[in-house]
Structures are given as structure tokens and as C-alpha cells.
FIPA-795200 format. One line per field, with one value per residue (C-alpha): residue number from 0; x, y, z. Coordinates in steps of 0.05 Angstrom, whole numbers. Layout:
N
seq <- c(NUM:...) $
px <- c(X:...) $
py <- c(Y:...) $
pz <- c(Z:...) $
//
This chain:
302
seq <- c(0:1:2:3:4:5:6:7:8:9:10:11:12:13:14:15:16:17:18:19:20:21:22:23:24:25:26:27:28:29:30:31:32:33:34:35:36:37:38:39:40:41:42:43:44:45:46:47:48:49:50:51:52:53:54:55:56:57:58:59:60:61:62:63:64:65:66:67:68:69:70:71:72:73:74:75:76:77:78:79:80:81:82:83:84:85:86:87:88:89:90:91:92:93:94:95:96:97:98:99:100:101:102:103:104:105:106:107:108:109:110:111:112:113:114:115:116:117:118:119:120:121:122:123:124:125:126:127:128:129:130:131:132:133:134:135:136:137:138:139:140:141:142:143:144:145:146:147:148:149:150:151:152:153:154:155:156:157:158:159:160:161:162:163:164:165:166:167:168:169:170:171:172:173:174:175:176:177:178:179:180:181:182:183:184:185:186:187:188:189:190:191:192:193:194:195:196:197:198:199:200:201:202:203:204:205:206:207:208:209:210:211:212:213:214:215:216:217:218:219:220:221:222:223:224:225:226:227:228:229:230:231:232:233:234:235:236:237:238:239:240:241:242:243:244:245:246:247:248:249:250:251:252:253:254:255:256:257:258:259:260:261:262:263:264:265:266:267:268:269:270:271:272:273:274:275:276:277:278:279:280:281:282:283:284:285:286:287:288:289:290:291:292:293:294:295:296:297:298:299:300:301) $
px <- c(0:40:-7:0:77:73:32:73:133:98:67:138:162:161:91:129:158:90:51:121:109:29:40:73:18:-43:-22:-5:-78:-121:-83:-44:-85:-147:-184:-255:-244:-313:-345:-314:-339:-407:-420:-391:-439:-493:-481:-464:-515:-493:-418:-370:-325:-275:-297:-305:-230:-203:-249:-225:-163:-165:-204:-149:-94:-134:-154:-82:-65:-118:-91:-20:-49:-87:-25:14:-34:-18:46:19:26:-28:-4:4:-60:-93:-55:-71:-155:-181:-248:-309:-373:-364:-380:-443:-400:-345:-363:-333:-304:-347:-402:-431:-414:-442:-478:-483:-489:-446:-449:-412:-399:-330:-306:-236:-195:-255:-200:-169:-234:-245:-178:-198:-267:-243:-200:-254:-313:-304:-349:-313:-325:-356:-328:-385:-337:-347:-296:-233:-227:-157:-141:-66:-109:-168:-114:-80:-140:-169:-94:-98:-177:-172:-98:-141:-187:-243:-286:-289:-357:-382:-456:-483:-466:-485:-544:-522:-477:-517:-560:-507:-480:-542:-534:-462:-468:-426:-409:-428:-389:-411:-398:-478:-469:-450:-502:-544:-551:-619:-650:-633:-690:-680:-704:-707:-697:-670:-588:-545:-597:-605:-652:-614:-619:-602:-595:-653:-608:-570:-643:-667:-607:-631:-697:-680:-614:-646:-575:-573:-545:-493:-461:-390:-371:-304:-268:-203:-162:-93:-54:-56:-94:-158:-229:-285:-349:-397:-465:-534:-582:-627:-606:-665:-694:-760:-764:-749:-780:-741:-750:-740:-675:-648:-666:-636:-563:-579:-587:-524:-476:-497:-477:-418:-398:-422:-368:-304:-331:-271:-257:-324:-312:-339:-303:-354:-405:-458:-517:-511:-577:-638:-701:-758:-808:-810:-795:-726:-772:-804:-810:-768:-823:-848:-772:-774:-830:-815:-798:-765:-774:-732) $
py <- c(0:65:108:97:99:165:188:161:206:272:261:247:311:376:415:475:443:407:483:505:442:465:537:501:450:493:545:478:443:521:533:482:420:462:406:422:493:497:466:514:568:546:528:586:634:596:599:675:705:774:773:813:772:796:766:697:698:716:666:613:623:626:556:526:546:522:452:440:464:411:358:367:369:308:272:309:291:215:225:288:279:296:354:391:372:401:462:473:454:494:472:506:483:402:396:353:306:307:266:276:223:180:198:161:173:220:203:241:250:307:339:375:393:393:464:474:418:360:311:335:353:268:260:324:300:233:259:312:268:220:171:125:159:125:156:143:149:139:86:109:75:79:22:54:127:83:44:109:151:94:94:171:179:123:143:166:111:125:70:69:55:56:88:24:-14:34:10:-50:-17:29:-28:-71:-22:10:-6:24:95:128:185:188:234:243:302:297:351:296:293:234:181:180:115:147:186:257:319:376:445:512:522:567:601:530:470:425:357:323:251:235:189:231:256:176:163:217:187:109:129:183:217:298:320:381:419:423:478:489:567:566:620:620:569:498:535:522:525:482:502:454:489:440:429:374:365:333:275:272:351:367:329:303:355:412:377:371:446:471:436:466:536:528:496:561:614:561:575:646:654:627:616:601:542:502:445:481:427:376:366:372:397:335:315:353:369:324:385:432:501:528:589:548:586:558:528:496:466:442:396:363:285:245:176:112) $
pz <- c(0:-27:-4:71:65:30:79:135:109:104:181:201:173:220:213:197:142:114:109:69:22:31:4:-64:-62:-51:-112:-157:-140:-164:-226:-251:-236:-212:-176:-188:-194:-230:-172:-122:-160:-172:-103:-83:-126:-117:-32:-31:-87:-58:-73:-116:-167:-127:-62:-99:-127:-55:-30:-72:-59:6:2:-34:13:79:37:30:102:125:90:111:183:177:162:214:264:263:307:340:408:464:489:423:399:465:447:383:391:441:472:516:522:537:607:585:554:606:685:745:790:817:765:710:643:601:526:470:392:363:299:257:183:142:159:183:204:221:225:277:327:314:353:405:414:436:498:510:529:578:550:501:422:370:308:243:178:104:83:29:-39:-35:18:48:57:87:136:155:164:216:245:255:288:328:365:433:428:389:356:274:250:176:159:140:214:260:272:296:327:369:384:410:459:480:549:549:561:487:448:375:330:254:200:179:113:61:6:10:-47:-83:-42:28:69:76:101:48:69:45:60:38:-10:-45:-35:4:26:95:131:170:204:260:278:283:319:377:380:383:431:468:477:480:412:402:351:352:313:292:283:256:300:265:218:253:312:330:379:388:420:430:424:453:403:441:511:527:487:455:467:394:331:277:232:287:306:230:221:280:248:190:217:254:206:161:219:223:144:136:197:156:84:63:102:81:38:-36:-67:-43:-103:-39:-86:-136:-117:-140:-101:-114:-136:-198:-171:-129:-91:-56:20:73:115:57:45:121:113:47:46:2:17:-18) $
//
């Protein structure tokens, strides 16, 4: 497996030396090999209506640099030790998910969307709460990045577990008091449920699944959102969306991650993922002007 040697190399390097190699890489992937520089701009323009051409230049670029940055931390973080990753995430906001001694652990779900370096808050997340972390993850093609990805979230202990068997999963352990971590912004395939709604001036659509996995769990769910504070510097807050079960529906709770993973982006556009192809799937009704409420309470059904 080539890839996960390559990989290995550029973690062992310094990280001062991997954002040097970055700055070369980041202006090579926009305009030499521009990797899905239409799609960056599209989503871009199509999420920020408002903007100058300017704006969506600097933008873009700014996107490309901080793409590159993440991935050079990703790798980094692998041999990264404790310490320095404590350092360089900041956190506020976890009590809930962190127990005392002597107390019982504490279960949650926590969301979050690919903005600034979602790699890393796997790894922070997992010596934050003190409830062991499952960690739901979308498996690599490439079998060396899938091995060293798994290598790199699990280092404090958290538990791997694909879409597809966390059901089982959950179900298994559902007298063990967890933590369940998943990036829920990934577009879903056309023979998933979903929850339609308006985001980021576009008709957007959602997993029903984190939302089903609050009601049959009946864990609190957060929102860990992510601000990027300098280069390879970061803070988490962790913001409550449910804290108490059955309180919210499963509509209310998917619209309430919407609204904040758009105050999350508007924040830092630049450090969204544009270069996800996250509007590949098109509404399931005629007209894009629909009203928001009207958005919220759409279905698509497999």
C-alpha cells in the first residue's frame, strides 16, 4: 500500500515544514491542476448570491490554501502527540459530555460539518468526552489512505464505524453509556430518506439518520462547531441542540443543524468544503422558490 507509506513520510516531517510544502501544493492544486475549480466556484456563487467577483476569487483562494493546510495536518496529526493537539484545539462548552469522578458517564451524539480541520476535532473529541467515542466514517477507496486515516482517528481511542453498521452498532451497545461523532453535511444518495430544506440560498438535502439516531438512543445531541483561530490553531465550541430527548422532533432537530452549520460557514466561508459536489442531488419538486417552511416539511422517501 503506497499510499500509507507516503503518507507516513509527510506526518513524520516537522509541521512547519508540511505548510512550506502546503504553500507550493495549494497554488499547484487552483491553477495548474485546478481540482474542481468549476465546482468551487459554482458552489460558491450559488451559496453567496450577494458577492463581488472579487470576493469569490479571494475566497477561492483562500479555500485552496486552507484545503491543503488541512490535508497536511491530517497527516501530521498521526504522530501528534497529546499535548500539542490540546494546544492547538481549544475547547469550551463540553461539560455535558465530560463526568466527574465518581459519576456516571455521560452520552451524546455530536455533529458537525467539514469546515476547518474536522480531522483533527475526531482526535480532540475523543479525549474531551469521557465517554468512550464512536467515530461514524465513510470508508476510502484507496485502501493505504483508508488504513491510515483509521490509524490517525482512532490514536485516543475512538471507535471506527461505517454508515451502514451503526445501527447494529448502536443497538449492540445500548446499554453502554457512548459518544457518537458524525460530520452529517454529506449529500445523500438517491435511495436514502431525507429531510429537504432551504441552506445556503439553495434546496438542500439532509440525513434523516442523525435525527433517528436521537430518538431510538435518546442521547442529547450538540453541535461542535469548529473556528479556525490562526494556521494549525484552532477552537471548538460545542453548542446544545437537544439536551433533552424527545423535546425536539425530527424535523426541528435537523433544522436547527442546518441553521447552525450556516452561521458556522457564513463565519469562515472560506474554510467550508466548496469542493464537495454537496448539491448533486436535486429536489424532488419543480420550482427552487419554494419558502423555507415549505422546504422544512418536504420528504423524500426511498
Amino acid at each position: 500500500m503506497p499510499t500509507y507509506w507516503l503518507y507516513r513520510s509527510i506526518a513524520a516531517l516537522p509541521l512547519s515544514w508540511s505548510y512550506k510544502l502546503a504553500d507550493i501544493l495549494a497554488w499547484l492544486t487552483e491553477f495548474v491542476f485546478k481540482y474542481r475549480v468549476e465546482t468551487v466556484e459554482k458552489n460558491l456563487r450559488n451559496a453567496f448570491p450577494e458577492e463581488s467577483d472579487e470576493w469569490y476569487a479571494q475566497t477561492r483562494h483562500r479555500f485552496y490554501q486552507q484545503f491543503v493546510d488541512v490535508t497536511v495536518e491530517t497527516m501530521y496529526a498521526w504522530r501528534m502527540s497529546r499535548t500539542e493537539l490540546e494546544r492547538r484545539m481549544t475547547i469550551s462548552g463540553w461539560d455535558p459530555l465530560i463526568s466527574s469522578e465518581g459519576e456516571s458517564l455521560k452520552p451524546g451524539i455530536i455533529l458537525s460539518i467539514h469546515h476547518t480541520n474536522w480531522e483533527w476535532l475526531t482526535q480532540r473529541a475523543s479525549l474531551a468526552a469521557t465517554a468512550p467515542l464512536d467515530g461514524v466514517y465513510k470508508p476510502l477507496h484507496d485502501r493505504g489512505a483508508d488504513r491510515f486515516a483509521l490509524e490517525s482517528r482512532s490514536k485516543w481511542g475512538a471507535t471506527l464505524i461505517t454508515m451502514k453498521t451503526i445501527s447494529k452498532h448502536v443497538l449492540k451497545n445500548r446499554r453502554r453509556p457512548r459518544v457518537l461523532a458524525l460530520l452529517a453535511d454529506q449529500s445523500p444518495g438517491k435511495r436514502e430518506s431525507v429531510h429537504w430544506t432551504e441552506f445556503l440560498h439553495q434546496p438542500t438535502a439532509f440525513f434523516t439518520g442523525p435525527a433517528v439516531l436521537a430518538r431510538l438512543t435518546r442521547y442529547p445531541v450538540y453541535f461542535a462547531r469548529t473556528q479556525r483561530i490562526s494556521r494549525g490553531h484552532y477552537h471548538v465550541e460545542l453548542i446544545p441542540i437537544c439536551e433533552t430527548p424527545g423535546s425536539m422532533s425530527e424535523a426541528e432537530l435537523i433544522e436547527r443543524y442546518v441553521e447552525l452549520s450556516e452561521e458556522t460557514i457564513r463565519n469562515q466561508p472560506e474554510s467550508y468544503l466548496w469542493s464537495n459536489r454537496r448539491w448533486k442531488l436535486a429536489p424532488p419538486y419543480a420550482t427552487r422558490d419554494m419558502s423555507s417552511s415549505d422546504l422544512g416539511d418536504t420528504q423524500s422517501k426511498p
